[in-house]
RODO-2510 file (C-alpha; in nm, 4 decimals, decimal comma):
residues 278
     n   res          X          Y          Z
     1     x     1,6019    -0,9036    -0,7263
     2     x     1,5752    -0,8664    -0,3462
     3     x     1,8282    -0,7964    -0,1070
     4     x     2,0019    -1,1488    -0,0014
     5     x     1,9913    -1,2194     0,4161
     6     x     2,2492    -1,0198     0,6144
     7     x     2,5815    -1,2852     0,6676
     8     x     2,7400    -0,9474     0,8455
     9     x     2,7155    -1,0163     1,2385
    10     x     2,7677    -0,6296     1,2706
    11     x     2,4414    -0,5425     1,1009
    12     x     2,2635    -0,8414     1,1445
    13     x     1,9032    -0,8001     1,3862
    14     x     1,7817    -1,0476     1,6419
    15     x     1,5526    -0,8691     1,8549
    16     x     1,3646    -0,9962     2,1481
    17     x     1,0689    -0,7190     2,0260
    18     x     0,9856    -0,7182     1,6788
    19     x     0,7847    -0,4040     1,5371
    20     x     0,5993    -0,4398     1,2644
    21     x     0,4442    -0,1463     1,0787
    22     x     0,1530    -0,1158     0,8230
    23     x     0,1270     0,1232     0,5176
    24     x     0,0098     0,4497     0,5869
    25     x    -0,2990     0,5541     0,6882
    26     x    -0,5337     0,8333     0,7639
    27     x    -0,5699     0,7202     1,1398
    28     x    -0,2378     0,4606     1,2059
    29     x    -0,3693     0,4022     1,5292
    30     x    -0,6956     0,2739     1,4448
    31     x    -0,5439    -0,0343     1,2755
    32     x    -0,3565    -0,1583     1,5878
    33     x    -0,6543    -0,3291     1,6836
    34     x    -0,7429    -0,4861     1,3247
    35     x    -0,3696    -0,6146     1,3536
    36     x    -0,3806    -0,6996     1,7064
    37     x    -0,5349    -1,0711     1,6914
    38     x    -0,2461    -1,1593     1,3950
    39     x     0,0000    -1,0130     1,6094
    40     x    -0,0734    -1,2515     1,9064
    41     x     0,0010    -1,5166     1,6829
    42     x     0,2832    -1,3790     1,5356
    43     x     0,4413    -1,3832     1,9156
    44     x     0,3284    -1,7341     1,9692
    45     x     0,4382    -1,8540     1,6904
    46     x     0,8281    -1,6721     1,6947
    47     x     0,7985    -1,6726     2,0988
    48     x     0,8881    -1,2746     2,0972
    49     x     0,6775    -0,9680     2,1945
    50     x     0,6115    -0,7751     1,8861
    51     x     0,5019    -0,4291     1,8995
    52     x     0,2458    -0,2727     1,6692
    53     x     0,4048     0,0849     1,4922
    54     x     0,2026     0,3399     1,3578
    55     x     0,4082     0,5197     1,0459
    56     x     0,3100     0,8461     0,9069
    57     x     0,4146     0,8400     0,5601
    58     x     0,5565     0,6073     0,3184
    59     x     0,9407     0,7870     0,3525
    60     x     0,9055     0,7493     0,7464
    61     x     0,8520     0,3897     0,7192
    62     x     1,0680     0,3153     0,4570
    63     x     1,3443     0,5068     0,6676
    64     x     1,2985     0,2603     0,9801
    65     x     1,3447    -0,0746     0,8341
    66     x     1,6579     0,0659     0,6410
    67     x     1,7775     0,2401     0,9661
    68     x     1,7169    -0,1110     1,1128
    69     x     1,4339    -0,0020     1,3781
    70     x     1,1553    -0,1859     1,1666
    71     x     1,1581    -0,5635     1,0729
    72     x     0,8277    -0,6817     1,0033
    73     x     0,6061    -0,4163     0,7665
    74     x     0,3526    -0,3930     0,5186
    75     x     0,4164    -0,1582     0,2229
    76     x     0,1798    -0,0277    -0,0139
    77     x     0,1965    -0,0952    -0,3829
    78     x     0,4253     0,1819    -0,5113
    79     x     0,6548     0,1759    -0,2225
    80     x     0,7840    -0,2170    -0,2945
    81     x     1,0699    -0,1326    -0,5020
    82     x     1,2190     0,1568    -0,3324
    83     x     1,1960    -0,0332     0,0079
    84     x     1,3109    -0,3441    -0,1858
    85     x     1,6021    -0,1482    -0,2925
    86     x     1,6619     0,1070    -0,0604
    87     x     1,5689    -0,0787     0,2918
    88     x     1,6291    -0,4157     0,2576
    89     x     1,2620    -0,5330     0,2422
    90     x     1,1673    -0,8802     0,1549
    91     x     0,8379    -0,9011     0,0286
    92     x     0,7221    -1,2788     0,0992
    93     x     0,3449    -1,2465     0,0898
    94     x    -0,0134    -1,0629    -0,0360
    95     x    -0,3613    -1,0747     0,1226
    96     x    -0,6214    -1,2914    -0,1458
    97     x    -0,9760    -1,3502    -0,1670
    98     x    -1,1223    -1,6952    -0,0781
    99     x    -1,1322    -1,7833    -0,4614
   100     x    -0,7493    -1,7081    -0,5014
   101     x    -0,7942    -1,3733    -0,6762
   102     x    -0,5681    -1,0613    -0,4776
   103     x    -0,5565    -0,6945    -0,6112
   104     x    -0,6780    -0,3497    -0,6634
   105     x    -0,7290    -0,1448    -0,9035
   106     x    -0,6525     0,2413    -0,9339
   107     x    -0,9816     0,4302    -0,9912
   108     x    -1,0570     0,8149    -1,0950
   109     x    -1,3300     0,9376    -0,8956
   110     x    -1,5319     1,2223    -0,8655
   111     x    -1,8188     1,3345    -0,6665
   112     x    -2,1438     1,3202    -0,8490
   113     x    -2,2964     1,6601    -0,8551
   114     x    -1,8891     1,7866    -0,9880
   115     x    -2,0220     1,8285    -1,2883
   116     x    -1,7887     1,5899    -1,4271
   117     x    -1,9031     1,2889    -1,6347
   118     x    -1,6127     1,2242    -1,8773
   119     x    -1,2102     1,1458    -1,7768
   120     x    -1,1578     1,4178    -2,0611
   121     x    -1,3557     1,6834    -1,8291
   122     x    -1,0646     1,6766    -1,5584
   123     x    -0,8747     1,9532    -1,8195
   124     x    -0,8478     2,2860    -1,6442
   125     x    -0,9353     2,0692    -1,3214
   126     x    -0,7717     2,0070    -0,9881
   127     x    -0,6903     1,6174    -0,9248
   128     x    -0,5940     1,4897    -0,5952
   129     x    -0,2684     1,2143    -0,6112
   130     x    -0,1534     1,0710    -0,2831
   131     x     0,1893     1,0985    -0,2636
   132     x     0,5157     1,0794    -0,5448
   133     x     0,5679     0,7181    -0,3732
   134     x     0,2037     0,5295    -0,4269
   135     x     0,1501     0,3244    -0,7579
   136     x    -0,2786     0,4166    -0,7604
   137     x    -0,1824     0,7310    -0,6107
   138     x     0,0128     0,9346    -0,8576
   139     x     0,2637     0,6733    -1,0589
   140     x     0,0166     0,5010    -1,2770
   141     x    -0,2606     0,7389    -1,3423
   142     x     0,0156     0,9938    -1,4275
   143     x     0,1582     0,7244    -1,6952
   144     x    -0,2036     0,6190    -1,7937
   145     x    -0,3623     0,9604    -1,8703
   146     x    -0,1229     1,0304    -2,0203
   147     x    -0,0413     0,7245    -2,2519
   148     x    -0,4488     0,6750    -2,2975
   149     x    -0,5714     1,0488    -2,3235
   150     x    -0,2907     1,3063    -2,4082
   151     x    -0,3744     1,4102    -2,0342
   152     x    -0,0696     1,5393    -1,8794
   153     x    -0,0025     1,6481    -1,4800
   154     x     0,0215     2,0441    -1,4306
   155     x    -0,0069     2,1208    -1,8020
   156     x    -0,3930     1,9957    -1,8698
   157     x    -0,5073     1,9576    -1,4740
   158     x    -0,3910     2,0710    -1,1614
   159     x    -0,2299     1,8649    -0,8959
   160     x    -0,3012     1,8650    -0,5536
   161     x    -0,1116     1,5960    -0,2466
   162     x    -0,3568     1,4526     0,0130
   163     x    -0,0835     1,2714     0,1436
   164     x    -0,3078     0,9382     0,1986
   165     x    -0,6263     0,7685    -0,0175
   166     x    -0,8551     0,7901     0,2508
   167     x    -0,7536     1,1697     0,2572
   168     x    -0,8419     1,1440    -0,1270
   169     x    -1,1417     0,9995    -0,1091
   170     x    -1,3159     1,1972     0,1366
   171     x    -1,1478     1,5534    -0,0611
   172     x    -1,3787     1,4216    -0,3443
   173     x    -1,6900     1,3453    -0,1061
   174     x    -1,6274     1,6683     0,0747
   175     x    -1,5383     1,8674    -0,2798
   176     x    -1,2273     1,9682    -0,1789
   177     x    -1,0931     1,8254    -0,5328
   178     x    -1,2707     1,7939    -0,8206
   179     x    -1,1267     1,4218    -0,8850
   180     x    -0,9178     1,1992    -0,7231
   181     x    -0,6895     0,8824    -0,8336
   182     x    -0,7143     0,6188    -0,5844
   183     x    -0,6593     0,2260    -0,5371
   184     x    -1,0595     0,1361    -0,4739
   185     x    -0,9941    -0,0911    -0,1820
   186     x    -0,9943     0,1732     0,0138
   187     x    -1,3287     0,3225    -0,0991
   188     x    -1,5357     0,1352     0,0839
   189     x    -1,3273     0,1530     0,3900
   190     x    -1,3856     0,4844     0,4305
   191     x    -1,7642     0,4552     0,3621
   192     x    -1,7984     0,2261     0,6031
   193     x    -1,7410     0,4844     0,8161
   194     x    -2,0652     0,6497     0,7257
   195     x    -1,8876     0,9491     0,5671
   196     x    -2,0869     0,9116     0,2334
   197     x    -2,1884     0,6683     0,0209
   198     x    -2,1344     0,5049    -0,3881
   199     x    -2,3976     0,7218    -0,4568
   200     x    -2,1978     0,9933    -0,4032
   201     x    -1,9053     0,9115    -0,6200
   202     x    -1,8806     0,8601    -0,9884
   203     x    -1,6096     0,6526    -1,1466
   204     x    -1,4500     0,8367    -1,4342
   205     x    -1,1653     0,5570    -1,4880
   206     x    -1,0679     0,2106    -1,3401
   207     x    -0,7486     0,0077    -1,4500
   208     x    -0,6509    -0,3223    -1,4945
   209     x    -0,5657    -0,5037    -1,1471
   210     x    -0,2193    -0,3961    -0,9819
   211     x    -0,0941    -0,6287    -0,6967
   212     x    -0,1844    -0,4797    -0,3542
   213     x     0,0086    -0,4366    -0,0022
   214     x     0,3133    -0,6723     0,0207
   215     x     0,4146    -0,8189     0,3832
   216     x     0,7447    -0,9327     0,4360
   217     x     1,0660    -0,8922     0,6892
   218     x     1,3869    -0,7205     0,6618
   219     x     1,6874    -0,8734     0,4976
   220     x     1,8493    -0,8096     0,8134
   221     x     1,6814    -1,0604     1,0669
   222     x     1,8343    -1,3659     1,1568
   223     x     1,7250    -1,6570     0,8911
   224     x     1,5750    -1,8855     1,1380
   225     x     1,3591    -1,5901     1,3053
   226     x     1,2623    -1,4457     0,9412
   227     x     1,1270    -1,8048     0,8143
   228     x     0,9222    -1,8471     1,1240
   229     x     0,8191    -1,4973     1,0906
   230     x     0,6512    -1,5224     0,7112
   231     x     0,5494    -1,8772     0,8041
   232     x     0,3329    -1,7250     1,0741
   233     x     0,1802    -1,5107     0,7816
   234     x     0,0545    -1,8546     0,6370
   235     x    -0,0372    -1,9942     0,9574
   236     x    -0,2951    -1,7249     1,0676
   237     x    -0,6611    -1,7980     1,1007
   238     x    -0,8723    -1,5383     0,9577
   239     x    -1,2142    -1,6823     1,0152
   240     x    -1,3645    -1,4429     1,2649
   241     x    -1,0607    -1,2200     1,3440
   242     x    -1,0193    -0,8534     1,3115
   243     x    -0,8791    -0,8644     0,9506
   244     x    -1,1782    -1,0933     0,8024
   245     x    -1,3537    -0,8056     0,9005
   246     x    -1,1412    -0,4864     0,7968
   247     x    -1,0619    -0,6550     0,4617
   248     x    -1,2329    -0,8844     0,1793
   249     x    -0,9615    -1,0826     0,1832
   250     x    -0,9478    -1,4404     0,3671
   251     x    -0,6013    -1,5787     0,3327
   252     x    -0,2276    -1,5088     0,3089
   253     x    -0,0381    -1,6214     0,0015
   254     x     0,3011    -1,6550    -0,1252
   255     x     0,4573    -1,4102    -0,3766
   256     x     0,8042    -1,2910    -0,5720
   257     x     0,8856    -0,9577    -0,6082
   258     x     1,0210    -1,0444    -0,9167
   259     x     0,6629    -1,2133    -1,0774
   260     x     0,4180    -1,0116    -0,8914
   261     x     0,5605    -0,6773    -0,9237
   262     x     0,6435    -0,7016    -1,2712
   263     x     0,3832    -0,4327    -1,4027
   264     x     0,4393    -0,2000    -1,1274
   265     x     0,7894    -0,2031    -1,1998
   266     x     0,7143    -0,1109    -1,5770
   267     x     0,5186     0,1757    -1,4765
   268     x     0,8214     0,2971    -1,2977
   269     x     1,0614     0,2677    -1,5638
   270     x     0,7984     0,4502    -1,8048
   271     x     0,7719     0,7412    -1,5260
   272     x     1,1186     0,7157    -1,4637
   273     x     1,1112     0,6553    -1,1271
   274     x     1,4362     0,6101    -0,9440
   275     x     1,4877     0,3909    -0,6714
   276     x     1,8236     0,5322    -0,5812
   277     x     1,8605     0,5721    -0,2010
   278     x     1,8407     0,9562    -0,0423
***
């Protein structure tokens, strides 16, 4: 179900700097120094400078690895199967939780004074999705209202694009949308900031758990360079570093595209989402 390695010595990559890129954010730039400790040890362990790359959007960074300019990425949830597809992306592991558990899962929100107190309340209502690509964002609570509450995009609510879910989130704590579908990992990221609080919020809907950011390589890199890549992924110790304390995660495990990303491939099919190449 994923792109085999490149055998063609014309568009094969073995670059002396790697970049890597992770998903969109409101701020790219503030994550090069969460990354930057894995990084090192990514260079140690594949004896290559690699270079931290700050994407924009989900299309932008989908666009390098096809183009061949990025090799080493993490992609949100909803973008796996078009970058599987369209860019050659080989999605080899998933952050988990000391206990083995790994996931999100896409939550409604709404700020607490809206008014709001009932998913059925968003009629006539503005609702913020992220972007046509994200899973949390737009794919599955367009399916899910939908399939669960006759609740249907532009006919029942308005839509509005934030472009990000940090962008989501604070619209909502800011009022700027009346709700706001977003994967909940990344509420409390952007509390921490001090922007707001749980207080502020109230949770109209959660789903059930969706796999969340998938790391992997290019199809394109050379074989030996890609295994040592992902094995570095394994390798990494989190205890202390940057990322034990940006996420609640505490490990890197292995996944398939094909197991893990079974139900957000259903939720494509049912919102008839293509993954044909632009």
């Amino acid at each position: 179900m994923v792109a085999d390695p490149s055998t063609d010595s014309r568009t094969s990559l073995d670059p002396e700097r790697l970049i890597f890129a992770y998903t969109p954010v409101e701020d790219p730039a503030q994550f090069r120094d969460v990354w930057a400790g894995f990084l090192t040890h990514l260079e140690k362990a594949v004896s290559r400078d690699v270079l931290f790359f700050p994407v924009q959007s989900n299309a932008a960074q989908i666009e390098a690895m096809r183009a061949g300019r990025l090799h080493i990425a993490g992609f949100n949830t909803g973008s796996v199967p078009l970058a599987v597809n369209c860019a050659g992306f080989v999605p080899t592991s998933m952050m988990a939780r000391s206990d083995g558990s790994f996931g999100y899962e896409m939550e409604i929100l709404t700020h607490r004074e809206s008014g709001i107190e009932s998913i059925l309340e968003i009629k006539g209502k503005t609702l913020a999705f992220t972007s046509p690509t994200s899973n949390s964002g737009f794919k599955a609570p367009s399916i899910l209202l939908e399939e669960e509450f006759g609740l249907v995009p532009e006919r029942d609510f308005q839509i509005a694009y934030s472009g990000r879910h940090d962008n989501s989130v604070l619209g909502v704590l800011q009022r700027d949308y009346d709700a706001a579908a977003v994967a909940n990992m990344v509420i409390d990221q952007v509390l921490a900031r001090g922007v707001g609080s749980r207080d502020d919020l109230r949770v109209l809907y959660r789903s059930e758990t969706f796999p969340t950011t998938a790391y992997g390589v290019s199809n394109r890199l050379d074989t030996d360079l890609a295994k040592g890549i992902i094995e570095a992924f394994y390798t990494f110790d989190w205890e202390g570093s940057a990322l034990d304390e940006e996420f609640e995660e505490s490990s890197f495990i292995p996944i398939t595209y094909e197991e893990h990303w079974g139900v957000i491939r259903r939720i494509d099919r049912a919102s008839g989402t293509s993954w044909g190449c632009r």
